[in-house]
SEDO-367147 format. One record per residue (C-alpha): z, y, x. Coordinates in steps of 0.05 Angstrom, whole numbers, padded with zeros to 5 digits, always signed. Example, Ala and Ser with C-alpha at 12.3 -4.5 7.8 and 13.67 -1.06 7.14 Angstrom:
2
{pz: +00156 | py: -00090 | px: +00246}
{pz: +00143 | py: -00021 | px: +00273}
END
This chain:
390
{pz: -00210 | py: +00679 | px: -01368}
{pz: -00185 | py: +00652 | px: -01304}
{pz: -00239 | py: +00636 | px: -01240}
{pz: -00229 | py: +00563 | px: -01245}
{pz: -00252 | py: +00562 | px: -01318}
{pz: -00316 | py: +00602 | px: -01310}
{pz: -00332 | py: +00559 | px: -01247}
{pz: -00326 | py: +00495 | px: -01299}
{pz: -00364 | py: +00530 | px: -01350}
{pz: -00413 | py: +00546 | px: -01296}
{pz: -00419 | py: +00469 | px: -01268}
{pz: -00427 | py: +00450 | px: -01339}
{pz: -00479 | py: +00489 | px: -01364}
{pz: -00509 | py: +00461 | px: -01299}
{pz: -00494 | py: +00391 | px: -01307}
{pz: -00521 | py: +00403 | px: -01372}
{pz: -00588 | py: +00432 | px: -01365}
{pz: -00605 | py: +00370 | px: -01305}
{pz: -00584 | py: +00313 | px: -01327}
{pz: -00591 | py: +00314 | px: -01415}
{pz: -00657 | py: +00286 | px: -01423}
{pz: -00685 | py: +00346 | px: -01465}
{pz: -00757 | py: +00311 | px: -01473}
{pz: -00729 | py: +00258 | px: -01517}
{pz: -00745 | py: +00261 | px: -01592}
{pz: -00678 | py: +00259 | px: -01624}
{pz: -00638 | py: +00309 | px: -01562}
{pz: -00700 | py: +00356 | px: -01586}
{pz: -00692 | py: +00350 | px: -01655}
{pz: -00614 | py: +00364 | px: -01644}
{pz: -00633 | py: +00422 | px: -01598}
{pz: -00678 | py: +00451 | px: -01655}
{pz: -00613 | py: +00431 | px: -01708}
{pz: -00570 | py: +00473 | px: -01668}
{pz: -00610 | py: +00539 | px: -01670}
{pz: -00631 | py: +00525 | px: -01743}
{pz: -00558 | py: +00514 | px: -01754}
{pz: -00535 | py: +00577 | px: -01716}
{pz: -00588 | py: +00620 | px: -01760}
{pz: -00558 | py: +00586 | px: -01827}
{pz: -00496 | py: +00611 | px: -01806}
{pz: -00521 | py: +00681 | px: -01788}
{pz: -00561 | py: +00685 | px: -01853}
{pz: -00512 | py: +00666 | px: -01903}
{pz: -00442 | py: +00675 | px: -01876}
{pz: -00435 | py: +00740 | px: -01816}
{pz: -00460 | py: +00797 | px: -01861}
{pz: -00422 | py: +00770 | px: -01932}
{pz: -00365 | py: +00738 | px: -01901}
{pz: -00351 | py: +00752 | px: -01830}
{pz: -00359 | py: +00829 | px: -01826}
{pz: -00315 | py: +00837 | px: -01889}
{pz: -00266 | py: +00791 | px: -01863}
{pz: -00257 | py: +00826 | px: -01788}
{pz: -00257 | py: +00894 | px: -01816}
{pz: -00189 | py: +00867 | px: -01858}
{pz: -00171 | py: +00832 | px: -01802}
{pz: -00168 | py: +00896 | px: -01761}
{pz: -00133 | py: +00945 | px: -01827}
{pz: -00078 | py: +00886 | px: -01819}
{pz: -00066 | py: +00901 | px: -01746}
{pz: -00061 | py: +00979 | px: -01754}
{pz: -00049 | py: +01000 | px: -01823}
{pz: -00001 | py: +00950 | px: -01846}
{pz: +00070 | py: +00948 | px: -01814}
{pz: +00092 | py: +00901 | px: -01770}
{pz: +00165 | py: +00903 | px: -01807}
{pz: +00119 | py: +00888 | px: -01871}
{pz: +00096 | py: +00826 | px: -01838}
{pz: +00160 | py: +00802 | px: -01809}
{pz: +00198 | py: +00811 | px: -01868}
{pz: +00148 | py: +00769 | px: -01915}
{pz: +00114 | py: +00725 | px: -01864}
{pz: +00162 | py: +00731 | px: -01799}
{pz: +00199 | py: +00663 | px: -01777}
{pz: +00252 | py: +00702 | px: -01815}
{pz: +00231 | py: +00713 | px: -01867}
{pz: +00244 | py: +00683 | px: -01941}
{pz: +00216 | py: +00605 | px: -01943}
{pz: +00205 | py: +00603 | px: -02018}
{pz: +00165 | py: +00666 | px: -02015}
{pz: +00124 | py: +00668 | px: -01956}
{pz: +00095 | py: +00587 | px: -01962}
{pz: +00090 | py: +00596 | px: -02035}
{pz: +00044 | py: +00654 | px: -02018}
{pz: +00006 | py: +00630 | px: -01969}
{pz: -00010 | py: +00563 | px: -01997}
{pz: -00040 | py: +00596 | px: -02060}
{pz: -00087 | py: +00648 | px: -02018}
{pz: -00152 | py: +00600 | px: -02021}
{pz: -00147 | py: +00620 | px: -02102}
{pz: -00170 | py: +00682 | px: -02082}
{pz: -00207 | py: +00680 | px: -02018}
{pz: -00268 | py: +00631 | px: -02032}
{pz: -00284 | py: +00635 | px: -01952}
{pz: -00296 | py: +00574 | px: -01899}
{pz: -00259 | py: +00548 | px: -01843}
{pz: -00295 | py: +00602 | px: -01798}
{pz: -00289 | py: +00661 | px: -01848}
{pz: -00207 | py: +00651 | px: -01857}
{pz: -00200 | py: +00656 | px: -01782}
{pz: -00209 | py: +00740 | px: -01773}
{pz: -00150 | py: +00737 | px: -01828}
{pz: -00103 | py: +00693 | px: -01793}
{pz: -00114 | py: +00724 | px: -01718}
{pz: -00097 | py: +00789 | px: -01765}
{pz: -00027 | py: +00768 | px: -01793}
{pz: -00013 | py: +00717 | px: -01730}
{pz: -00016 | py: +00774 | px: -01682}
{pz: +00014 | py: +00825 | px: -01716}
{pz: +00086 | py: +00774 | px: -01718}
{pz: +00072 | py: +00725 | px: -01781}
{pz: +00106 | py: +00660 | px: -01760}
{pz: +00074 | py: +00596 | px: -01748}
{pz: +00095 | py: +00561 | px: -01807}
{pz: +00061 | py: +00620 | px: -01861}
{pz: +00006 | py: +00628 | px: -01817}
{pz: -00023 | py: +00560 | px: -01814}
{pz: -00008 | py: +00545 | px: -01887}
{pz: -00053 | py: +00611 | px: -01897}
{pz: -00100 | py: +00584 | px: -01847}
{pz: -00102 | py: +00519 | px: -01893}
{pz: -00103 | py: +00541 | px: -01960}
{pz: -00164 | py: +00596 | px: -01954}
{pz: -00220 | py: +00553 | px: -01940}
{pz: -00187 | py: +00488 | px: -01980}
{pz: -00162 | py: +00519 | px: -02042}
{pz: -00223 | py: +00545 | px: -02067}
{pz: -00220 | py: +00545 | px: -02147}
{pz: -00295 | py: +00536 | px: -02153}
{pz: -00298 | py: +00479 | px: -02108}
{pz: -00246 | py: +00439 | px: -02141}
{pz: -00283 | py: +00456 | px: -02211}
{pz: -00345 | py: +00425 | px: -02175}
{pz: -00318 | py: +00372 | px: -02142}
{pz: -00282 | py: +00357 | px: -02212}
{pz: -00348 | py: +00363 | px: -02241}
{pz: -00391 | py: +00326 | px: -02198}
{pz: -00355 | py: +00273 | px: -02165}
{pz: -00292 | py: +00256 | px: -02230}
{pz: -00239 | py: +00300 | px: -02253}
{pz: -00193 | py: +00246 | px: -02216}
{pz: -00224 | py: +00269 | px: -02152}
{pz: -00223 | py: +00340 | px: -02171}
{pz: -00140 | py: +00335 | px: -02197}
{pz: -00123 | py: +00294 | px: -02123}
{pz: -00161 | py: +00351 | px: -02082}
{pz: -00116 | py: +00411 | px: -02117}
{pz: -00052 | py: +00379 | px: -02105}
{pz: -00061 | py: +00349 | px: -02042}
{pz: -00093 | py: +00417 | px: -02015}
{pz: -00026 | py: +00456 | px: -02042}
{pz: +00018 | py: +00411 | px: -02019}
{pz: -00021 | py: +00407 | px: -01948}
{pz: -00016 | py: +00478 | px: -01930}
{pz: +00060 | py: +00475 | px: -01952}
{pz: +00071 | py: +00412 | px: -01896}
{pz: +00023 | py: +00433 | px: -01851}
{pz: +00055 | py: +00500 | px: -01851}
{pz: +00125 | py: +00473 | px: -01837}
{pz: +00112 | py: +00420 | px: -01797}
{pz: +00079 | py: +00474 | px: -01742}
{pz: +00140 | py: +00512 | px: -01749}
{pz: +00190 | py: +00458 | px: -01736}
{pz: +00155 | py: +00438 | px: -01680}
{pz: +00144 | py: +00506 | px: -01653}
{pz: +00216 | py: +00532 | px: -01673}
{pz: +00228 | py: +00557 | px: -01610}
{pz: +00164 | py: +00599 | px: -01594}
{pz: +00171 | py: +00628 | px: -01667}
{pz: +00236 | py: +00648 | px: -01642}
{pz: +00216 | py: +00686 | px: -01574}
{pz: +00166 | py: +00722 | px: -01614}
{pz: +00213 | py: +00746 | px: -01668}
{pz: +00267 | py: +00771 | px: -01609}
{pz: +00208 | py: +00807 | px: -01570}
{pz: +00178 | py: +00841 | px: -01626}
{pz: +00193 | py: +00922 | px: -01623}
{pz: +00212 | py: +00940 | px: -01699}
{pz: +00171 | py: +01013 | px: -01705}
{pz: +00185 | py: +01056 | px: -01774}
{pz: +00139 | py: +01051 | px: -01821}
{pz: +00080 | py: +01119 | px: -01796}
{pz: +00033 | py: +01105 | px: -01851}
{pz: +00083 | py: +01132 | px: -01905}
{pz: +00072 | py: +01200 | px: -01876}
{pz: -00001 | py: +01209 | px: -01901}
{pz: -00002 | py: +01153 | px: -01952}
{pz: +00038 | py: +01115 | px: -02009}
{pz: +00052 | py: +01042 | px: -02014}
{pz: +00007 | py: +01040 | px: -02066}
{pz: -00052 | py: +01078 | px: -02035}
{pz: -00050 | py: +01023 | px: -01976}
{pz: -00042 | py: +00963 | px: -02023}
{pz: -00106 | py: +00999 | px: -02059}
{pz: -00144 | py: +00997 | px: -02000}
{pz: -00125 | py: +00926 | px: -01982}
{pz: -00141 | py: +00901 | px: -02048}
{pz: -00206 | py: +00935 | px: -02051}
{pz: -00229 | py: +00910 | px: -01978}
{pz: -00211 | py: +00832 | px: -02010}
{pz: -00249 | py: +00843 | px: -02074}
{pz: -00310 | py: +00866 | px: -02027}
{pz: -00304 | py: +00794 | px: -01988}
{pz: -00291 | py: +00760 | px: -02048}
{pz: -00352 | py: +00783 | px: -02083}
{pz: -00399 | py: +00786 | px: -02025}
{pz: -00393 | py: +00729 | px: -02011}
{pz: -00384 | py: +00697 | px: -02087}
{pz: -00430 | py: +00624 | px: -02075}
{pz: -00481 | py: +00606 | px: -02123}
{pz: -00460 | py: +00570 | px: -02179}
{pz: -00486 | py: +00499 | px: -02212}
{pz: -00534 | py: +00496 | px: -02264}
{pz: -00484 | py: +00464 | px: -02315}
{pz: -00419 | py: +00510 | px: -02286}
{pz: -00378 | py: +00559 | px: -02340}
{pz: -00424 | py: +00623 | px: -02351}
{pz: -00363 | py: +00666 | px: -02327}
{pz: -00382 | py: +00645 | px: -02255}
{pz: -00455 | py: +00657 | px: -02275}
{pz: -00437 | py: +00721 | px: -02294}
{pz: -00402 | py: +00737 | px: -02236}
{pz: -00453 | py: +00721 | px: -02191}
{pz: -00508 | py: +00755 | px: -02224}
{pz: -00468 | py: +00818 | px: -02219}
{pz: -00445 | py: +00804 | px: -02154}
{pz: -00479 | py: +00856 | px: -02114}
{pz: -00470 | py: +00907 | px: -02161}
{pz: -00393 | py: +00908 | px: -02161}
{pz: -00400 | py: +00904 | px: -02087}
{pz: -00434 | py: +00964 | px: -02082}
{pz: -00387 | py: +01002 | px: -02134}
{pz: -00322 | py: +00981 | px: -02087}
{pz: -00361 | py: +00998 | px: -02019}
{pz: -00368 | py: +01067 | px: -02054}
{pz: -00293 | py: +01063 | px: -02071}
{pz: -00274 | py: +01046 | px: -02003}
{pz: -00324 | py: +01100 | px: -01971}
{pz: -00278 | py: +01157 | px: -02018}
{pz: -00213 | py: +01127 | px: -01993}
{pz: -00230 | py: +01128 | px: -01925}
{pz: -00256 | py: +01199 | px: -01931}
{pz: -00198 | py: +01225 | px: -01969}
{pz: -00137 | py: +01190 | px: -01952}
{pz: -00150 | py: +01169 | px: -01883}
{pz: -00148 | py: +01210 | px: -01810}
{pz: -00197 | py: +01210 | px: -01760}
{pz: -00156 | py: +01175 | px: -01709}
{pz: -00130 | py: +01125 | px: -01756}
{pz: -00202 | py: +01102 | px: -01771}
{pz: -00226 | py: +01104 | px: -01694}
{pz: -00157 | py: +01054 | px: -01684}
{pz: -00178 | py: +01012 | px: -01746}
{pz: -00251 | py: +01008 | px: -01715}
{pz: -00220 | py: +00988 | px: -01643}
{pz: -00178 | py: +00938 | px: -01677}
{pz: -00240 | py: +00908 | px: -01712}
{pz: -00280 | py: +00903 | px: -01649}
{pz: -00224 | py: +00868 | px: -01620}
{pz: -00219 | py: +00812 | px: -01661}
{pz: -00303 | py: +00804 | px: -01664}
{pz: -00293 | py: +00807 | px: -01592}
{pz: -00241 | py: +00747 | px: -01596}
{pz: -00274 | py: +00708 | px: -01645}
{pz: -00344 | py: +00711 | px: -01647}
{pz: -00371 | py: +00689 | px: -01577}
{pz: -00327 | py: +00613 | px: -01594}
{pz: -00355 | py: +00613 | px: -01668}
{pz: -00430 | py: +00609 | px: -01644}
{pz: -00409 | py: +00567 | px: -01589}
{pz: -00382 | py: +00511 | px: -01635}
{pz: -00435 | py: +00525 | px: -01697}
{pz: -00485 | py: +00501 | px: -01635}
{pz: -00444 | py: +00455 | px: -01617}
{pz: -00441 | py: +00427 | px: -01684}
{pz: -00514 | py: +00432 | px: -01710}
{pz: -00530 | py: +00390 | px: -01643}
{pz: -00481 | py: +00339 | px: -01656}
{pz: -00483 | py: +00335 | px: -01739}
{pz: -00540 | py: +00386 | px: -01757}
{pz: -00550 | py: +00412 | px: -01817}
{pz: -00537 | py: +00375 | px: -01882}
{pz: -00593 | py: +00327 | px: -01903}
{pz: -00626 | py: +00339 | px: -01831}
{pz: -00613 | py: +00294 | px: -01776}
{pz: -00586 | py: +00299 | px: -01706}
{pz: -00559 | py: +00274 | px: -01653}
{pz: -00504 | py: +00233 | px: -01703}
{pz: -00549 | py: +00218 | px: -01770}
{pz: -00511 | py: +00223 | px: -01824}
{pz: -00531 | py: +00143 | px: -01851}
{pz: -00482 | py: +00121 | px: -01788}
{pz: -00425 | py: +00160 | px: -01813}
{pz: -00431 | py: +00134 | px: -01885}
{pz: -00434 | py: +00055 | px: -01861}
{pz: -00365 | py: +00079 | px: -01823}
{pz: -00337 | py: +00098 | px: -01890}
{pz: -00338 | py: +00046 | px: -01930}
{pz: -00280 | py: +00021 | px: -01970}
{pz: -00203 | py: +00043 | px: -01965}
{pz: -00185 | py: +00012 | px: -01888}
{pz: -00143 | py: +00054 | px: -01845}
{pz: -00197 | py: +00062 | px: -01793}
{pz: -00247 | py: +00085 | px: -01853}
{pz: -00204 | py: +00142 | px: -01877}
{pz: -00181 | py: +00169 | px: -01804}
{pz: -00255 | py: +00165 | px: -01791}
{pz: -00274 | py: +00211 | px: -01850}
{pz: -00218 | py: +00257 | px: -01829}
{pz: -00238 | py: +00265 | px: -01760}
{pz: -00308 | py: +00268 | px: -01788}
{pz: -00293 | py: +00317 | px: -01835}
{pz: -00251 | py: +00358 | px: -01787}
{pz: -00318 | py: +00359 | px: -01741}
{pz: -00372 | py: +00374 | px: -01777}
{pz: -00388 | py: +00450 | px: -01811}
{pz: -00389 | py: +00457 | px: -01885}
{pz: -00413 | py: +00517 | px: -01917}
{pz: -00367 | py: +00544 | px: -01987}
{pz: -00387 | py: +00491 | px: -02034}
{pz: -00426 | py: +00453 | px: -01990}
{pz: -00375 | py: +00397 | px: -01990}
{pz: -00389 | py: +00365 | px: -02047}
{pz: -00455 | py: +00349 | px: -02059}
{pz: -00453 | py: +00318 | px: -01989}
{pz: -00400 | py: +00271 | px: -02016}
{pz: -00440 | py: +00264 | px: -02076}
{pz: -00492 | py: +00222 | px: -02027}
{pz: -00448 | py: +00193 | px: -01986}
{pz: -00408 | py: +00164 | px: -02040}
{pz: -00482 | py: +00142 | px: -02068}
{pz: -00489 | py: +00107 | px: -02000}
{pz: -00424 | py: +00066 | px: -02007}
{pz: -00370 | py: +00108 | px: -01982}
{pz: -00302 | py: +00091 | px: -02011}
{pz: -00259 | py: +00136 | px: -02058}
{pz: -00204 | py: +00146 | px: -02009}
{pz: -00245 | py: +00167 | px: -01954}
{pz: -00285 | py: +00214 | px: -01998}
{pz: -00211 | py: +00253 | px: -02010}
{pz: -00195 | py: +00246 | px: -01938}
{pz: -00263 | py: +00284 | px: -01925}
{pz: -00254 | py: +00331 | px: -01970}
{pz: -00184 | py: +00354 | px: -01961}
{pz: -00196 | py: +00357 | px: -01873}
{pz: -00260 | py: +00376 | px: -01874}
{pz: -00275 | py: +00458 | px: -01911}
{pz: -00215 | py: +00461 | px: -01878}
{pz: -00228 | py: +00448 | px: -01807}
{pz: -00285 | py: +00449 | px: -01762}
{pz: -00315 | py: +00446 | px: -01699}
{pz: -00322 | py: +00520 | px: -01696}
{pz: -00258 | py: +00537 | px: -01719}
{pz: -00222 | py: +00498 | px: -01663}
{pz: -00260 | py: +00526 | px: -01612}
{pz: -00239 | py: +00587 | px: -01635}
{pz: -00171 | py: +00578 | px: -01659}
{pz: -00153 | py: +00551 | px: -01584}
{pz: -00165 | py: +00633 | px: -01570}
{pz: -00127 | py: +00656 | px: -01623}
{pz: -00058 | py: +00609 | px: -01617}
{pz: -00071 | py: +00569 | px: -01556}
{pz: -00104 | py: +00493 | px: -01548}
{pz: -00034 | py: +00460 | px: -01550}
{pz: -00027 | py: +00496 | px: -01618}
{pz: -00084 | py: +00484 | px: -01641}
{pz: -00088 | py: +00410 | px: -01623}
{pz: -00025 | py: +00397 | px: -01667}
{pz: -00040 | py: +00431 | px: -01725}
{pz: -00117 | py: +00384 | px: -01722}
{pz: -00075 | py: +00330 | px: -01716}
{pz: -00030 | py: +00337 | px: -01772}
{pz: -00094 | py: +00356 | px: -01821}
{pz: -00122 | py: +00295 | px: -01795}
{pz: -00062 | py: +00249 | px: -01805}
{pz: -00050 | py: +00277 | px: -01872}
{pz: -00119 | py: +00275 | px: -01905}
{pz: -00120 | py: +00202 | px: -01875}
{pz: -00058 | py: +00188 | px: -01909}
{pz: -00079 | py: +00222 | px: -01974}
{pz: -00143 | py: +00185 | px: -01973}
{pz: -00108 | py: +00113 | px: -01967}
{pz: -00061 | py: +00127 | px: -02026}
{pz: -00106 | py: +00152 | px: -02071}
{pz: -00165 | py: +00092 | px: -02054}
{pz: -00100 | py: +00043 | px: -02069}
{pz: -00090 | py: +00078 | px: -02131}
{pz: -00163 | py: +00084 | px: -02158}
{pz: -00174 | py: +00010 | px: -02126}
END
């Protein structure tokens, strides 16, 4: 971090602290928002979801080549194959806009091009097959149908919209990247790494497996009630791999990488949860922005309505699943079918905390652009589908 930007953090935090009128009702009630939102966070999402995702984050960086990378997620590499990939990863990884980002700083730094990596980015928290069976469920299969596709065909555009416009960076990286020969293949097989991948997923996928609804299929039931039990059974799985088929070093590197990325990550997550539980707070709570103003801004299928659920959306935090029954009462408070997409297809998506922390993985100009294009998508979206259901 360069001088000049912990001096303006600095003046800030002191600008901050003299003149926000912290005796005031609501600034309190947004201060106590923000910590209660920040604990949420810690209680439900760093141990299931965070941890899990950093510690595959950091396996990406050392175990898995970087000519494995570049040849199926490179600038390179095969269109069809990589962004058909990548847009269908949220199937499997029911994680947040926070959780996904470990995984992306994983595959972006180890040489995955733009394009892949944001459609990755895009599809994990958005592409969540029990949120669209909820949303379908909840708030009309119509609803439901529009969120799968549009979420699909999102990460697909947003993916290759980033890499047109970033062509040329894609392109430095690719000629500065040092092509190494493959070193795991002298203590393991292919199939002993993709084993320990796999397994590492299933224990994020299952730890942090969301409650289901009362009237949801009874396989999800099932799964959840088991949940902690198959977790256990692969964390013993993983603990014999790593005994067995692993060196010493290789698991003080994969440790170092891990710490790396927490490093990274973590101190602009809690940042922007803060930020956001001060401004938005936590669902059904007020703040600093109640939620009743947001929903009067949302009515109907106007331009300015669905660009303001995007933007909306892409601010505020939402939780796996949380999503939709907080468009369950703001559609009961009058907000308009096309701005209930637009929310939903920016906002599990994006979030405060994510940009914050994306602008340290990729860089701010990055990151504004790819915001941008969620943004102007989703608003689109959300103005063809209210003209369709109007």
């Amino acid at each position: 971090m360069k001088e000049r930007t912990k001096l303006l953090i600095i003046a800030a935090g002191f600008l901050a602290a003299y003149y926000i009128p912290w005796d005031h009702e609501v600034i309190r009630r947004s201060g106590l928002e923000a910590f209660l939102m920040l604990q949420d966070y810690a209680r439900q999402h760093v141990l299931t979801c965070l941890i899990p995702a950093f510690f595959i984050a950091g396996a990406i960086a050392v175990f898995v080549s970087q000519a494995s990378v570049l040849k199926y997620f490179g600038a390179q590499a095969n269109k069809i194959l990589s962004y058909s990939v990548a847009s269908v990863s949220g199937t499997v990884l029911a994680v947040c806009s926070c959780t996904v980002l470990p995984l992306f700083a994983g595959i972006y730094v180890r040489g995955a091009g733009i394009g892949p990596a944001t459609a990755f980015l895009y599809s994990g928290p958005a592409i969540n097959v029990l949120a669209i069976v909820l949303t379908a469920k909840v708030l009309g299969w119509q609803l439901g149908l529009a969120r799968a596709v549009g979420a699909v065909i999102f990460a697909i555009l947003a993916g290759l919209i980033m890499a047109f416009i970033y062509r040329k960076d894609d392109a430095n990286r690719t000629a500065g990247q040092i092509y190494l020969p493959d070193e795991d293949a002298k203590t393991r097989k292919l199939w002993q790494n993709a084993l320990y991948m796999v397994t590492m997923v299933l224990i994020l996928v299952f730890a942090a497996f969301a409650k289901p609804a009362a009237d949801d299929a009874a396989l999800w039931k099932i799964l959840f009630a088991v949940k902690w039990y198959l977790t256990g059974v692969l964390l013993v799985i993983l603990g014999v791999m790593l005994k067995t088929w692993f060196l010493k070093d290789e698991l003080t590197s994969w440790v170092r990488a891990t710490w790396g990325f927490m490093k990274l990550i973590v101190p602009l997550l809690l940042v922007g949860v803060l930020v956001a539980g001060f401004l938005l707070g936590r669902p059904g709570h007020p703040a600093l922005i109640p939620e009743s103003v947001i929903a009067g801004l949302v009515g109907g299928n106007s331009l300015w309505a669905n660009l303001f659920a995007s933007i909306s959306g892409a601010l505020m935090y939402f939780a796996t699943l949380t999503e939709v029954p907080i468009l369950q009462g703001l559609l009961g408070a009058g907000m308009g079918q096309g701005p209930a997409l637009s929310l939903l297809l920016a906002g599990p998506a994006l979030s405060l905390p994510s940009m914050l922390t994306l602008s340290g993985i990729m860089g701010v100009k990055k990151t504004l652009t790819y915001c941008a294009i969620v943004v102007a998508m989703s608003s689109a979206a959300g103005m063809a589908y209210g003209w369709l259901m109007g």
